[in-house]
N, C-alpha and C positions, 0 to 999 in steps of 0.2 A: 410616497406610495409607488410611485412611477418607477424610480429608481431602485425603489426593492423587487417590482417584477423584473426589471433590466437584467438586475443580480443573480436575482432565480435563473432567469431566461441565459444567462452569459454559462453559470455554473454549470447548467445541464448540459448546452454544447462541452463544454472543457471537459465533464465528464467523458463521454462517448469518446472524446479527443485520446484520453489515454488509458482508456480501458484495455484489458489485454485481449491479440485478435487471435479466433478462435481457427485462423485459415494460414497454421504452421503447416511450414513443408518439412524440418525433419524432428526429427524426437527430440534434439536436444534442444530445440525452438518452443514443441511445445512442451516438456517439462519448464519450463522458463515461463512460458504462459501460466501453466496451472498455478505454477509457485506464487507469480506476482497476482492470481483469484483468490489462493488460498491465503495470503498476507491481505489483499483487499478484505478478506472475509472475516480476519482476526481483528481487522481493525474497527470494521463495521460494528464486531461483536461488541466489542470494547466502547464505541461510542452509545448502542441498546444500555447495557450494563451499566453505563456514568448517568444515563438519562432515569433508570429504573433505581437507582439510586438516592438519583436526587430524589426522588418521588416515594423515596421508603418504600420499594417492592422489591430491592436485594439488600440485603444484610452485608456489610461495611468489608468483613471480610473475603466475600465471592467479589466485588469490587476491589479490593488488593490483589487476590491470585489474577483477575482478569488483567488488570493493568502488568502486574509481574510479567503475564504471559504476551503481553503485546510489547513491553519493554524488549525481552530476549528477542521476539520475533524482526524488531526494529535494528536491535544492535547487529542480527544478523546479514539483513538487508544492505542496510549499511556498509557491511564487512565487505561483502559480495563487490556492492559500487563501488567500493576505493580499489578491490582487483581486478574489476575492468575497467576504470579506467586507469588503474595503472601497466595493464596490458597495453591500451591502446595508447598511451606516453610511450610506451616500448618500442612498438610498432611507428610513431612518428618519428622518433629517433634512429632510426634503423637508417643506412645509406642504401641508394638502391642504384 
């Protein structure tokens, strides 16, 4: 039981750890911000929606479009990370 509050207890810090910070200095910081709320918030949905599920209070196929719709959101993300950081492999290669 100890170790399950530990869990709880450790989870909540790591949240806050990488939550998106709402104190950008230029636009394209904080559009970057909003993106990675609004993906936290697809995903959030998505996790409501599998639990409402399980419990028979959504119908099988609003659980398919949800998951579809967090799949795209994912592949997206993803896409995103492999171009920066293949930006920043660019940037370490560079001589200076």
């Amino acid at each position: 039981m100890i170790f399950n509050l530990n869990a709880a207890n450790a989870y909540t810090v790591a949240r806050q750890a990488v939550a998106p910070s709402h104190a950008a200095s230029s636009p394209t910081v904080e559009r970057l911000g909003s993106a990675a709320e609004e993906f936290a918030a697809q995903m959030a949905q998505v996790d409501a929606v599998s639990t409402a599920a399980m419990t028979g209070q959504v119908e099988t196929h609003q659980l398919v479009q949800t998951i579809a719709e967090a799949e795209l959101a994912m592949e997206t993300v993803v896409a995103i990370r492999d171009k920066v950081v293949e930006a920043y492999q660019d940037i370490l290669r560079m001589q200076v």
